[in-house]
mmCIF file of the N, C-alpha and C atoms, coordinates in Angstrom:
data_MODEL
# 
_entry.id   MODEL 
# 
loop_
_atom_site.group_PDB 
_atom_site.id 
_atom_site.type_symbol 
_atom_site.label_atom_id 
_atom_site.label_alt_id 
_atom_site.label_comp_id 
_atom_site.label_asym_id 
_atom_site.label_entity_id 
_atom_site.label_seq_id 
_atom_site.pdbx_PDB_ins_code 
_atom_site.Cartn_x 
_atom_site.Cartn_y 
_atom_site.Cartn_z 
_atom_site.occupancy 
_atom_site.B_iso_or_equiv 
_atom_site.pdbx_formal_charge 
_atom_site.auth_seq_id 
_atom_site.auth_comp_id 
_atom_site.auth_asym_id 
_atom_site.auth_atom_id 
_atom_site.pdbx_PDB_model_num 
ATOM 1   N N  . UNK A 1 1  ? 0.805   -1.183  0.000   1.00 0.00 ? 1  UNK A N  1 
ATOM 2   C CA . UNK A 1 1  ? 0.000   0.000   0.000   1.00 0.00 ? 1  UNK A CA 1 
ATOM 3   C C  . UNK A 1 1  ? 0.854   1.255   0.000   1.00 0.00 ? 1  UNK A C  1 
ATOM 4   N N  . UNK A 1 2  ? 2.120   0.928   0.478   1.00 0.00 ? 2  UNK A N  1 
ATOM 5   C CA . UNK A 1 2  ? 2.958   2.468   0.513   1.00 0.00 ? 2  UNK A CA 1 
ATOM 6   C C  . UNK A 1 2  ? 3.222   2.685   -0.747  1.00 0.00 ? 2  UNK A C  1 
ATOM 7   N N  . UNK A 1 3  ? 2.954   2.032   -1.957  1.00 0.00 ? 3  UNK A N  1 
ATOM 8   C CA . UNK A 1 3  ? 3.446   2.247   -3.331  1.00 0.00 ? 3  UNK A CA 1 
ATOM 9   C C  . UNK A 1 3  ? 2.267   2.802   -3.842  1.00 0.00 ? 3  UNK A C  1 
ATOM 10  N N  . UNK A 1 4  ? 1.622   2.831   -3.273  1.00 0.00 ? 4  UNK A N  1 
ATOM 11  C CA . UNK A 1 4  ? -0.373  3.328   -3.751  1.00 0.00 ? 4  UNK A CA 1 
ATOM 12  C C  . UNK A 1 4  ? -0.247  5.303   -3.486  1.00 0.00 ? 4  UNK A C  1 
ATOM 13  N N  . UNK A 1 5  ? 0.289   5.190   -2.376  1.00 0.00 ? 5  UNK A N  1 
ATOM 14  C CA . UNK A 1 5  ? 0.338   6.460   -1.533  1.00 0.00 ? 5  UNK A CA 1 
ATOM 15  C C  . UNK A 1 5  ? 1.554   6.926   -2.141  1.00 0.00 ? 5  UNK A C  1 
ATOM 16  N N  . UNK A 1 6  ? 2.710   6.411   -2.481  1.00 0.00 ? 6  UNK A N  1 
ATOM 17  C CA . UNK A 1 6  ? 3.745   7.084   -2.924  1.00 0.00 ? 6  UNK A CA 1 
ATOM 18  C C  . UNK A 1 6  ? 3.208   7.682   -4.894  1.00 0.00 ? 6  UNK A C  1 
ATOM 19  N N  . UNK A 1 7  ? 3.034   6.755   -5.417  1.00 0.00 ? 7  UNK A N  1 
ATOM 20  C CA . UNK A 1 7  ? 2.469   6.680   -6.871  1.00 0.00 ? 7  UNK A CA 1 
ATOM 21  C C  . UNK A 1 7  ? 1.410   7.655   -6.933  1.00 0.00 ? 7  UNK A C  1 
ATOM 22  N N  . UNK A 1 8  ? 0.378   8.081   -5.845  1.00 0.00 ? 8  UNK A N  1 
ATOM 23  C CA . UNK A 1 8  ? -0.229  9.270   -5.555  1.00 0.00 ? 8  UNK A CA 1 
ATOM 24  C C  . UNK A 1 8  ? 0.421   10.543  -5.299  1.00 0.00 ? 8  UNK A C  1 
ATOM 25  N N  . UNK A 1 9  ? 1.185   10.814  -4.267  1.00 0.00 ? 9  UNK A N  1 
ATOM 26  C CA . UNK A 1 9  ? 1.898   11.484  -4.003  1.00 0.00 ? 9  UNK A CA 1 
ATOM 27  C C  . UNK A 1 9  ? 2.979   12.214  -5.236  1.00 0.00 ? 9  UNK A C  1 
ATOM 28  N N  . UNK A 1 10 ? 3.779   11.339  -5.341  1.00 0.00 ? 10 UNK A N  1 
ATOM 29  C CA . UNK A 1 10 ? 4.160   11.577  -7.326  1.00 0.00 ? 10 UNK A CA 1 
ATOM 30  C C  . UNK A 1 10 ? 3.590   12.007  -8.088  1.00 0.00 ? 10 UNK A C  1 
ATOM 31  N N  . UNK A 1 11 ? 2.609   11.453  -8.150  1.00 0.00 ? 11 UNK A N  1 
ATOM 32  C CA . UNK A 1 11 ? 1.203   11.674  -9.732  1.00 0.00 ? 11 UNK A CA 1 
ATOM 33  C C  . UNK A 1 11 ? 0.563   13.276  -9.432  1.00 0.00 ? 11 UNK A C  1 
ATOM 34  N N  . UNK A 1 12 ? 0.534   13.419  -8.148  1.00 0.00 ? 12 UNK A N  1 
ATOM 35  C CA . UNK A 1 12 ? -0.472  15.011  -8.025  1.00 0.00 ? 12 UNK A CA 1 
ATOM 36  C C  . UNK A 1 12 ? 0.665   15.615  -7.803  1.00 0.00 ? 12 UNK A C  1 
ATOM 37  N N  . UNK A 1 13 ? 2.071   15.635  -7.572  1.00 0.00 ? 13 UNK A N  1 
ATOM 38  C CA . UNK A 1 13 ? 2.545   16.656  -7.280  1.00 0.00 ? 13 UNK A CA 1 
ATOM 39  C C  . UNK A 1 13 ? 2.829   18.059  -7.688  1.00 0.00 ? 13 UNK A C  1 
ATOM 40  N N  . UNK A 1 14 ? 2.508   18.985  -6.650  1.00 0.00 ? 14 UNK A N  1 
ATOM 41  C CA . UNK A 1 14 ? 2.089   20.525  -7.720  1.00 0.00 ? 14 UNK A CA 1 
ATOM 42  C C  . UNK A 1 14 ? 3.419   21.592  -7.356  1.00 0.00 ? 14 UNK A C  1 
ATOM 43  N N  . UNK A 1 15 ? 3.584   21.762  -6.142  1.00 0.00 ? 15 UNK A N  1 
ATOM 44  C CA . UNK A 1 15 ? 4.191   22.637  -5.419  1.00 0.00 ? 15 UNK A CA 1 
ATOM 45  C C  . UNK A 1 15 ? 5.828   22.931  -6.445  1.00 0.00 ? 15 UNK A C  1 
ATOM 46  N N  . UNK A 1 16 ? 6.138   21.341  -5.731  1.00 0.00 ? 16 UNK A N  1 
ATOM 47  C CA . UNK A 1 16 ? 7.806   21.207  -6.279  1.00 0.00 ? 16 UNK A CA 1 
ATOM 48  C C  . UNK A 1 16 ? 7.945   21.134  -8.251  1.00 0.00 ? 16 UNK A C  1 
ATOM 49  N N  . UNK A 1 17 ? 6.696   20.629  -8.596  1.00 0.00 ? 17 UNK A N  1 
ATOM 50  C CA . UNK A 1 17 ? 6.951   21.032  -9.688  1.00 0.00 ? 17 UNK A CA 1 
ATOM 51  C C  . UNK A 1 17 ? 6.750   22.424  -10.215 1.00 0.00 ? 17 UNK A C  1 
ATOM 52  N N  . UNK A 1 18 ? 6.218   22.418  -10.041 1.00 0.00 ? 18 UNK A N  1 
ATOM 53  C CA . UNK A 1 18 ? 5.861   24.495  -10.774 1.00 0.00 ? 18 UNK A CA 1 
ATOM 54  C C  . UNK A 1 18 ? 6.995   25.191  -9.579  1.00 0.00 ? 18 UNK A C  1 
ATOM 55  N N  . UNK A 1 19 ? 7.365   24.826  -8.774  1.00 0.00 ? 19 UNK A N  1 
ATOM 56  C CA . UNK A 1 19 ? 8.957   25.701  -8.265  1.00 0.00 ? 19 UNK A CA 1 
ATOM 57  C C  . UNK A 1 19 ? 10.362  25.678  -9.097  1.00 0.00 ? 19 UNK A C  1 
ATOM 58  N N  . UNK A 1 20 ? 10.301  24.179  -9.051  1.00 0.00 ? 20 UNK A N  1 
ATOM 59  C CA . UNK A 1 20 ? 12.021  23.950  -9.563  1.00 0.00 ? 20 UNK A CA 1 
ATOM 60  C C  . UNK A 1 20 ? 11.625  23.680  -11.106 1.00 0.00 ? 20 UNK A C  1 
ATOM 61  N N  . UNK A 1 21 ? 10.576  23.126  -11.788 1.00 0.00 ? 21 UNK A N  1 
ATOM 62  C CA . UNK A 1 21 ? 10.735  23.199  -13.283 1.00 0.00 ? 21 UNK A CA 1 
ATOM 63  C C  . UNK A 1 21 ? 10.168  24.470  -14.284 1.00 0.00 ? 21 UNK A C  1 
ATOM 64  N N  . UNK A 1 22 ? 11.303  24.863  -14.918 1.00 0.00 ? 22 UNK A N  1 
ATOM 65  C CA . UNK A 1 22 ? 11.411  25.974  -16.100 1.00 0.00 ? 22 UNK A CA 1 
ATOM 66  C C  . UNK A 1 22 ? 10.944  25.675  -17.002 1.00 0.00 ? 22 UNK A C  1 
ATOM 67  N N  . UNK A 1 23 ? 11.150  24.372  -17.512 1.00 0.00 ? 23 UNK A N  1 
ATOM 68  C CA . UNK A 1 23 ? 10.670  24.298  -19.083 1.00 0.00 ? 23 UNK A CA 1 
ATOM 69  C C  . UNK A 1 23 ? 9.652   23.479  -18.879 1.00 0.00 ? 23 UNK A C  1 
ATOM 70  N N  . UNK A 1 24 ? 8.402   24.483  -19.929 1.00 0.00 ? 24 UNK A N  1 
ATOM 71  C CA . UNK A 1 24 ? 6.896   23.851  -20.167 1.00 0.00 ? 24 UNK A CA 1 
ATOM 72  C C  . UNK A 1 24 ? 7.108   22.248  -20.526 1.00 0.00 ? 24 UNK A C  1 
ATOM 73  N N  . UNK A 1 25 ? 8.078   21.987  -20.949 1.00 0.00 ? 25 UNK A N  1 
ATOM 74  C CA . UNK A 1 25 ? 7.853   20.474  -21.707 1.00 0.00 ? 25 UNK A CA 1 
ATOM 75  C C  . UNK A 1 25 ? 7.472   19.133  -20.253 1.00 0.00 ? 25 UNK A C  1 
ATOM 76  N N  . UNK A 1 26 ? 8.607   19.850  -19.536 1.00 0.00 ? 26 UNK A N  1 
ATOM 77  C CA . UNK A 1 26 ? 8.885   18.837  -18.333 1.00 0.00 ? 26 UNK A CA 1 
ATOM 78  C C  . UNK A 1 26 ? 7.571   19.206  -17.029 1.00 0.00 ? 26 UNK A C  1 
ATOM 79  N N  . UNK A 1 27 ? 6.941   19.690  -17.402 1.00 0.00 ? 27 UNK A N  1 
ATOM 80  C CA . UNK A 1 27 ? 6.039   19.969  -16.293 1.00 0.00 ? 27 UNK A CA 1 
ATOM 81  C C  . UNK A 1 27 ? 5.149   18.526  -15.715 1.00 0.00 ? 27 UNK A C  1 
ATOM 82  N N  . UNK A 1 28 ? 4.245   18.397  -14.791 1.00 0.00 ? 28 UNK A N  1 
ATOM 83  C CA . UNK A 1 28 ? 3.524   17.499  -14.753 1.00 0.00 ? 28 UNK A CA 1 
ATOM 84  C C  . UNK A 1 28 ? 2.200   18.134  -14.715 1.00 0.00 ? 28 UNK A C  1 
ATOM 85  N N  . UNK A 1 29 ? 1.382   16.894  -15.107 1.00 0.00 ? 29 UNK A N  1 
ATOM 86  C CA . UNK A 1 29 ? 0.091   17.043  -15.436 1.00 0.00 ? 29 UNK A CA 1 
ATOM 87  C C  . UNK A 1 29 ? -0.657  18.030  -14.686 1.00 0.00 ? 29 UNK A C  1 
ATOM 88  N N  . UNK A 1 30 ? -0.590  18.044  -13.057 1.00 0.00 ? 30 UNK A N  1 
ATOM 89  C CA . UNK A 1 30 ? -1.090  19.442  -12.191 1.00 0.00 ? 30 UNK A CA 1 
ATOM 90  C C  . UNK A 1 30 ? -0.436  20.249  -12.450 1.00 0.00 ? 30 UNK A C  1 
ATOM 91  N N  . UNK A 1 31 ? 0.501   20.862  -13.100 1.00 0.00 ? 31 UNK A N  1 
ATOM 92  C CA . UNK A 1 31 ? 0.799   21.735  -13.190 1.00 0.00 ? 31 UNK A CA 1 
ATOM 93  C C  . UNK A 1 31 ? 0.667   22.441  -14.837 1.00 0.00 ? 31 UNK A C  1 
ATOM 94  N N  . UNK A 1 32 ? 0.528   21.637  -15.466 1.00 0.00 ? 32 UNK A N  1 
ATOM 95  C CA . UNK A 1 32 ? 0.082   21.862  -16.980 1.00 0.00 ? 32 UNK A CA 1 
ATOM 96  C C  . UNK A 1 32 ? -1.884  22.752  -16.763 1.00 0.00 ? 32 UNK A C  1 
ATOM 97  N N  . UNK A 1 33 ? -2.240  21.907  -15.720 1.00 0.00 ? 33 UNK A N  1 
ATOM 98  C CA . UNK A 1 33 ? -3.669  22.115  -16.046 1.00 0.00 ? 33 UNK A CA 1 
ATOM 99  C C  . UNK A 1 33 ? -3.769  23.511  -15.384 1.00 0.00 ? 33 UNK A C  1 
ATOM 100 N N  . UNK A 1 34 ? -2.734  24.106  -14.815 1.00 0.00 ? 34 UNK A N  1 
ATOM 101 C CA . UNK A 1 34 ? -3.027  25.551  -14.149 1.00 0.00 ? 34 UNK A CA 1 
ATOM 102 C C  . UNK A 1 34 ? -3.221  26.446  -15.436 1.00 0.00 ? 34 UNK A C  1 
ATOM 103 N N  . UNK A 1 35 ? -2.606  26.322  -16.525 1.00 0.00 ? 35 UNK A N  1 
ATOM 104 C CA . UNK A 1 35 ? -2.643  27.340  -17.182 1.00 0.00 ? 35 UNK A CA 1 
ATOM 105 C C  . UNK A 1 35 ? -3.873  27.518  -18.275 1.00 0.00 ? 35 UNK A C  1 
ATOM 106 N N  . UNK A 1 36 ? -5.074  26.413  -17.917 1.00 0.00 ? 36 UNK A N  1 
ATOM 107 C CA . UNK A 1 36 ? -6.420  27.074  -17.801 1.00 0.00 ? 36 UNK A CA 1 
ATOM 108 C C  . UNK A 1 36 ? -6.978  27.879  -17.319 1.00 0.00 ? 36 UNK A C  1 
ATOM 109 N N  . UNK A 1 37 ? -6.369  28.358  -15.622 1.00 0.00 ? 37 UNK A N  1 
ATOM 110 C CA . UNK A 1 37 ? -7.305  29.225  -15.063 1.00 0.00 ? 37 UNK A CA 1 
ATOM 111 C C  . UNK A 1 37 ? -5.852  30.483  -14.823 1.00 0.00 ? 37 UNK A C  1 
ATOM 112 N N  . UNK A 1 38 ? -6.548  31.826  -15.332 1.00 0.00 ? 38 UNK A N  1 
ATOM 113 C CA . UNK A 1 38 ? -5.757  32.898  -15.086 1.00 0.00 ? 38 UNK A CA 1 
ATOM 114 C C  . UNK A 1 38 ? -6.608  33.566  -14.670 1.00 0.00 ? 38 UNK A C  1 
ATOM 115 N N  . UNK A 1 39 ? -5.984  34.902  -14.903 1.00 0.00 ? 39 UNK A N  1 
ATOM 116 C CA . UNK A 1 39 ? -6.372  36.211  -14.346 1.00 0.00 ? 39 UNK A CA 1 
ATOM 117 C C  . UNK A 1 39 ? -7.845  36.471  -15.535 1.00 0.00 ? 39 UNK A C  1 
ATOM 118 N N  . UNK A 1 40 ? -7.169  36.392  -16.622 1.00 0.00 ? 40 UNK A N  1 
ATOM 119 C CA . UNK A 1 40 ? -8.128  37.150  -17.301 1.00 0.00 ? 40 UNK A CA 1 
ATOM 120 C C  . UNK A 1 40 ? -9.547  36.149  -17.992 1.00 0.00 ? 40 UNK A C  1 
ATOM 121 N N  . UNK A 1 41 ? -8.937  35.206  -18.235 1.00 0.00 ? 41 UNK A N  1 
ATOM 122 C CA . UNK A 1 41 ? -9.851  33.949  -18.716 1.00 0.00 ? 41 UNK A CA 1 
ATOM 123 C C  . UNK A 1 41 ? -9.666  32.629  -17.892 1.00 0.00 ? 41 UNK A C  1 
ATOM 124 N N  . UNK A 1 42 ? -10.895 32.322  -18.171 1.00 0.00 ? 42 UNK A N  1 
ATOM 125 C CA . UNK A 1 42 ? -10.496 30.827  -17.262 1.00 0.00 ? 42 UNK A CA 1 
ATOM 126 C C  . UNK A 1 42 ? -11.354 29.928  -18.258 1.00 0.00 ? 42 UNK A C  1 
ATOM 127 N N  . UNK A 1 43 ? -10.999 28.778  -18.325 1.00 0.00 ? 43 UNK A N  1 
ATOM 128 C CA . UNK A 1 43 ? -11.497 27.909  -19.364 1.00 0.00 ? 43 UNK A CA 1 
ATOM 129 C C  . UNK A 1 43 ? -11.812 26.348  -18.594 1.00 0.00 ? 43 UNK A C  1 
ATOM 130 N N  . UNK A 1 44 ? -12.647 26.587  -18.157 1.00 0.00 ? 44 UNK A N  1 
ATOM 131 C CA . UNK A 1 44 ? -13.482 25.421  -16.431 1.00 0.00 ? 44 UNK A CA 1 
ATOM 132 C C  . UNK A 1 44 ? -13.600 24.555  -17.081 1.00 0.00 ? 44 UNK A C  1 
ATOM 133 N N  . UNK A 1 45 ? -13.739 24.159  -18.338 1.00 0.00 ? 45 UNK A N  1 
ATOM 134 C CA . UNK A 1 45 ? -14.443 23.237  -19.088 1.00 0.00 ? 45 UNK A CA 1 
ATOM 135 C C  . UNK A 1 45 ? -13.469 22.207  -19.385 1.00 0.00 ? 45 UNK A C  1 
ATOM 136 N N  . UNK A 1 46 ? -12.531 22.487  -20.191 1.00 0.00 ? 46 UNK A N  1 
ATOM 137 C CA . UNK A 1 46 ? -11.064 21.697  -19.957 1.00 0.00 ? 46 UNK A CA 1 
ATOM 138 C C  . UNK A 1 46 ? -10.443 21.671  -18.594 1.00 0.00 ? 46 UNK A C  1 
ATOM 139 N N  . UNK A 1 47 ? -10.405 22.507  -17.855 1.00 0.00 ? 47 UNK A N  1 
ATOM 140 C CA . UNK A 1 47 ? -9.874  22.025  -16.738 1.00 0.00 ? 47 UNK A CA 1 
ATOM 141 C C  . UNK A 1 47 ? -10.619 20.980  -15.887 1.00 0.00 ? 47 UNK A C  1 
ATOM 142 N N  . UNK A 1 48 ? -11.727 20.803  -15.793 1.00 0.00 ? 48 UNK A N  1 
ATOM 143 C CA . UNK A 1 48 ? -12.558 20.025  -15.499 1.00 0.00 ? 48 UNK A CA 1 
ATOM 144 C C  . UNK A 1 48 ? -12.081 18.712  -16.027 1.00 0.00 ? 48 UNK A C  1 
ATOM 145 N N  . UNK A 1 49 ? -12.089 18.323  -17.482 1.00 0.00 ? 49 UNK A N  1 
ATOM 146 C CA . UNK A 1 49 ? -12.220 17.512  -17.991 1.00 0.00 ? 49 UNK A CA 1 
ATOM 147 C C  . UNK A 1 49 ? -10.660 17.018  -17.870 1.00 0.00 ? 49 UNK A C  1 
ATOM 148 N N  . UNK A 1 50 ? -9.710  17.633  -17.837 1.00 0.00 ? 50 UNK A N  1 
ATOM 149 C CA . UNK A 1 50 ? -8.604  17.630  -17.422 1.00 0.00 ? 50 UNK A CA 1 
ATOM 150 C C  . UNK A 1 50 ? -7.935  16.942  -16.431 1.00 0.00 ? 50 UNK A C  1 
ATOM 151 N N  . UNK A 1 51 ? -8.775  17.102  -15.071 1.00 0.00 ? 51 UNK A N  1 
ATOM 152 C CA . UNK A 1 51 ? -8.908  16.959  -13.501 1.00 0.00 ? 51 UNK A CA 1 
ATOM 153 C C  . UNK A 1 51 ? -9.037  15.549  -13.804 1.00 0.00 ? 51 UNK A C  1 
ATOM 154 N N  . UNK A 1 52 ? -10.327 15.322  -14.320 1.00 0.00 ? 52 UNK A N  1 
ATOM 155 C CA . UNK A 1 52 ? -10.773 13.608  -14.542 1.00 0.00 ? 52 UNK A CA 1 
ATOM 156 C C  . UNK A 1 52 ? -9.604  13.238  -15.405 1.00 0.00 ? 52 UNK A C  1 
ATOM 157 N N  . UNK A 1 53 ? -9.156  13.864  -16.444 1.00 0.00 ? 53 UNK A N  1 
ATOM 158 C CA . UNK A 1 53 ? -8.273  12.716  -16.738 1.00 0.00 ? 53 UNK A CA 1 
ATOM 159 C C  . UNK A 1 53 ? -7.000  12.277  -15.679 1.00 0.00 ? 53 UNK A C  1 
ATOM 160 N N  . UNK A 1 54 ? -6.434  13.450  -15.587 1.00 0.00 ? 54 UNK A N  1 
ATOM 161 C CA . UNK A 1 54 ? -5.473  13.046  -14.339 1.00 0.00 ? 54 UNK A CA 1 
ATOM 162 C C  . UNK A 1 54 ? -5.897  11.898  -13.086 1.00 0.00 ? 54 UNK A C  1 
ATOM 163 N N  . UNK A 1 55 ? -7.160  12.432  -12.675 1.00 0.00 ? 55 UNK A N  1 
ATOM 164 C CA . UNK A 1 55 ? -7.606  11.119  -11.681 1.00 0.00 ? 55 UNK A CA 1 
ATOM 165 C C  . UNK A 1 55 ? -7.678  9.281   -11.827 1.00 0.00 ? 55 UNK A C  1 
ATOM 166 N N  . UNK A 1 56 ? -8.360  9.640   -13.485 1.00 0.00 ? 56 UNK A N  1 
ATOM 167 C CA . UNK A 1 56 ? -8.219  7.668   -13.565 1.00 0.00 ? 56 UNK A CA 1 
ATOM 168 C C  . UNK A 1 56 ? -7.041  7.119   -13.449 1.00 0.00 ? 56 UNK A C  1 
ATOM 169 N N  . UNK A 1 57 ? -5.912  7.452   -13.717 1.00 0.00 ? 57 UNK A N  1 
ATOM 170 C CA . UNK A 1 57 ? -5.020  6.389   -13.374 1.00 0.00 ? 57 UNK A CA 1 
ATOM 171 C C  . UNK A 1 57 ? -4.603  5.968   -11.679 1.00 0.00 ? 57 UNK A C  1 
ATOM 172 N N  . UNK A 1 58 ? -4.724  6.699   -10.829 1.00 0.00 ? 58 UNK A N  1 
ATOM 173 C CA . UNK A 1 58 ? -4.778  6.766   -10.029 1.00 0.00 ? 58 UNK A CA 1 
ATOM 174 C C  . UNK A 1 58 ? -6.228  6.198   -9.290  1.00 0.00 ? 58 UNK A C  1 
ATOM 175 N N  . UNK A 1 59 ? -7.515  6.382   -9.727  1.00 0.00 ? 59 UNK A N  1 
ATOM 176 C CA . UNK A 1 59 ? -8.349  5.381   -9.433  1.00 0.00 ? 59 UNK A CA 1 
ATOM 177 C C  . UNK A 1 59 ? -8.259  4.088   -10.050 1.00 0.00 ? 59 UNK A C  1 
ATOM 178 N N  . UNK A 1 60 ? -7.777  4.048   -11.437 1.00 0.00 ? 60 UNK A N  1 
ATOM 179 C CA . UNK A 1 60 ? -7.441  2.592   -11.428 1.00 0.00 ? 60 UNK A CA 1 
ATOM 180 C C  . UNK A 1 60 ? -6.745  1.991   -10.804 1.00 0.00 ? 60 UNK A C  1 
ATOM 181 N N  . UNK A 1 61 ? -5.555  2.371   -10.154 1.00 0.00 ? 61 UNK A N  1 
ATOM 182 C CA . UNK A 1 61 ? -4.493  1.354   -8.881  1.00 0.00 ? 61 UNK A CA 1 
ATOM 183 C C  . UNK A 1 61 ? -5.288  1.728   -8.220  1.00 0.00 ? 61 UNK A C  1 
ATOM 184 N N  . UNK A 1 62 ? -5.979  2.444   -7.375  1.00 0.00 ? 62 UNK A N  1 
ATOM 185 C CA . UNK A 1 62 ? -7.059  1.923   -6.476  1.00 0.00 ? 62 UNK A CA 1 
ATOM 186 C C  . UNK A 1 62 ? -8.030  0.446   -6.323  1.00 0.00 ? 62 UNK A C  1 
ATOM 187 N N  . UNK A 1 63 ? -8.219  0.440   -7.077  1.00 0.00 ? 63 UNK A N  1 
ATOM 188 C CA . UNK A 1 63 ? -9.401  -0.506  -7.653  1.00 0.00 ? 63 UNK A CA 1 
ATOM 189 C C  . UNK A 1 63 ? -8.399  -1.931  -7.855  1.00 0.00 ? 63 UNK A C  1 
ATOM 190 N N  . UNK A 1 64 ? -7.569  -1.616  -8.073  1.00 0.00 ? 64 UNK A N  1 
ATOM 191 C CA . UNK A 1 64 ? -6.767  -2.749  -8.751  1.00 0.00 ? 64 UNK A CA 1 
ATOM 192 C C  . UNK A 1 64 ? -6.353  -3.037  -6.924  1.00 0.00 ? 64 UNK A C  1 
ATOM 193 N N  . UNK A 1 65 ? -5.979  -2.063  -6.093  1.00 0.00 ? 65 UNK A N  1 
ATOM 194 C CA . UNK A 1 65 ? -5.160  -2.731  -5.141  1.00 0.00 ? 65 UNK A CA 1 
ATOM 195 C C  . UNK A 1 65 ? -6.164  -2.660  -3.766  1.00 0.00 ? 65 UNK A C  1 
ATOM 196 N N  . UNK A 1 66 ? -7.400  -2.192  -3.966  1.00 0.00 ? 66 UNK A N  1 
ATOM 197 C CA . UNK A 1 66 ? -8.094  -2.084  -2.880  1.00 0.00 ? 66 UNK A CA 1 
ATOM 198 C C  . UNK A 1 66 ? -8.198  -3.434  -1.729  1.00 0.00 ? 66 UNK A C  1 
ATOM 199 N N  . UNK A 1 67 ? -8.238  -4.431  -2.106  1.00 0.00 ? 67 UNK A N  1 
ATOM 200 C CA . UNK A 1 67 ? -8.366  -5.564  -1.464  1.00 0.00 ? 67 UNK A CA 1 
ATOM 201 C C  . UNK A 1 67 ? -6.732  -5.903  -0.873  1.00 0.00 ? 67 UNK A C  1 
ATOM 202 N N  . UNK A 1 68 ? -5.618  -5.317  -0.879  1.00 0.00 ? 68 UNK A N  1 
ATOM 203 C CA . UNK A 1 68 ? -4.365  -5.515  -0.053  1.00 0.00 ? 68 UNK A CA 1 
ATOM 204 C C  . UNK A 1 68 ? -4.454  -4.281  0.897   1.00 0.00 ? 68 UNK A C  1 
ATOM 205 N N  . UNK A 1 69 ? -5.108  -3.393  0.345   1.00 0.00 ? 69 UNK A N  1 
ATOM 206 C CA . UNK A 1 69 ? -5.577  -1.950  1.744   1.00 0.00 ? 69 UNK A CA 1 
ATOM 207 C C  . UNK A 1 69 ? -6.399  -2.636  2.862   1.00 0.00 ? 69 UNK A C  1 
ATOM 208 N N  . UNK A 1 70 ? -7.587  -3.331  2.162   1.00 0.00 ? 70 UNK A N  1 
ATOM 209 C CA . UNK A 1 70 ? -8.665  -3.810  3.281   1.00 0.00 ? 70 UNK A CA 1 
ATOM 210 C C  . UNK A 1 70 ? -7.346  -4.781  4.501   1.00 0.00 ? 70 UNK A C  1 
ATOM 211 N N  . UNK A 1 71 ? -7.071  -5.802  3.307   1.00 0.00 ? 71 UNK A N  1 
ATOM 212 C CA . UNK A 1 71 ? -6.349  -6.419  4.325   1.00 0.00 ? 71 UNK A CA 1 
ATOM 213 C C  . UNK A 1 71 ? -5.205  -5.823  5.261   1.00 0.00 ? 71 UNK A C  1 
ATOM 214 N N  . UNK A 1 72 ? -4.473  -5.267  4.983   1.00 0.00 ? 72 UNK A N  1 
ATOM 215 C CA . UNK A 1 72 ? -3.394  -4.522  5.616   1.00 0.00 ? 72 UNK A CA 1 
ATOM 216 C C  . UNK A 1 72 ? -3.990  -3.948  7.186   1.00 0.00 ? 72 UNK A C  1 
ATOM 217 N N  . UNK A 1 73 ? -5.056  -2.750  6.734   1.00 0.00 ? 73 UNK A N  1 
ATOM 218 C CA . UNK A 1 73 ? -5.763  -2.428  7.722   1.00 0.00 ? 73 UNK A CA 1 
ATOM 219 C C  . UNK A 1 73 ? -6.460  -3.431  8.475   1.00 0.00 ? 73 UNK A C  1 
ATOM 220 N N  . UNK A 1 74 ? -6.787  -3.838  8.275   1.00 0.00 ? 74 UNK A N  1 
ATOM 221 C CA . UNK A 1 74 ? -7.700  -5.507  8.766   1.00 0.00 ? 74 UNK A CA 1 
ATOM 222 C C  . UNK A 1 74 ? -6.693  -6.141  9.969   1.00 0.00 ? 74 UNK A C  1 
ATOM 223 N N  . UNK A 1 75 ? -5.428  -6.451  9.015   1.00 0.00 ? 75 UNK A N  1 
ATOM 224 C CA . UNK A 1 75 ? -4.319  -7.429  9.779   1.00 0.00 ? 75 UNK A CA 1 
ATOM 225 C C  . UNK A 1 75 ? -3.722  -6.549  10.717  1.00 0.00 ? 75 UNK A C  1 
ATOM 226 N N  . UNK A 1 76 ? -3.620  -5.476  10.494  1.00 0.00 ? 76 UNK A N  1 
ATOM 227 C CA . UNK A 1 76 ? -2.897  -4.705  11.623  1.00 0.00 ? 76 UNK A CA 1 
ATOM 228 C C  . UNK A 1 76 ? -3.523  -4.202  12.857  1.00 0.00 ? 76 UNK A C  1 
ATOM 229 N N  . UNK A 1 77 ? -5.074  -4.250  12.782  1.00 0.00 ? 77 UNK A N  1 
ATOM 230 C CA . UNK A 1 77 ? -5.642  -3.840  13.844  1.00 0.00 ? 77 UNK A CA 1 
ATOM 231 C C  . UNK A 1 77 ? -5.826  -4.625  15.133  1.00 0.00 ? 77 UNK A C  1 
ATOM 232 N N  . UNK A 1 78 ? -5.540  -6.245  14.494  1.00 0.00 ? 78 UNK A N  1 
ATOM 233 C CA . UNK A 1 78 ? -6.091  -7.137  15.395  1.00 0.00 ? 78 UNK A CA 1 
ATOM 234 C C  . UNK A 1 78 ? -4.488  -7.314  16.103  1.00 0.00 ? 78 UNK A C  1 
ATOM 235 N N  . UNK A 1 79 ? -4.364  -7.243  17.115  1.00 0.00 ? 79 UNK A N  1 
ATOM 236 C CA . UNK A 1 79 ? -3.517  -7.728  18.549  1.00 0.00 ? 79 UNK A CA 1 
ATOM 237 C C  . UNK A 1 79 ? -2.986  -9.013  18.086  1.00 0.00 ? 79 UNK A C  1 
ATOM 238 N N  . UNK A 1 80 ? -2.145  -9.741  17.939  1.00 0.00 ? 80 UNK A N  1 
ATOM 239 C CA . UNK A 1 80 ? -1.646  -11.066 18.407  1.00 0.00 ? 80 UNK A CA 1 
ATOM 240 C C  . UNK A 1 80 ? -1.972  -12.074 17.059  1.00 0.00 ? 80 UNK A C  1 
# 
């Protein structure tokens, strides 16, 4: 499960990318989708649609790994 949370963590990251990367090419996906919404225009419609795309891959390893979460949590709660 720490590869679920790390592979998340990776996949949305916004901060460190739009700090330390300069060139548009290398950006990541949250940070590509900012430059829908500005000052003067904002374009909700792609960013929207945008948002969802970024999310399925990340709900798909969900789905794919949900049943080693149940268990994990499951096995660790019980004592002995």
């Amino acid at each position: 499960m720490t590869g679920l949370f790390s592979f998340m963590t990776a996949w949305n990251e916004f901060i460190l990318a739009s700090i330390f990367m300069d060139d548009e090419s290398l950006y990541t996906v949250p940070v590509g989708l900012r430059f829908f919404v500005n000052d003067y225009a904002s374009e909700w419609d792609f960013f929207a649609a945008g948002s969802i795309l970024v999310s399925l891959p990340v709900i798909a390893l969900f789905i794919v790994l949900q049943r080693f979460l149940v268990l994990g949590l499951s096995s660790g709660a019980v004592k002995g």
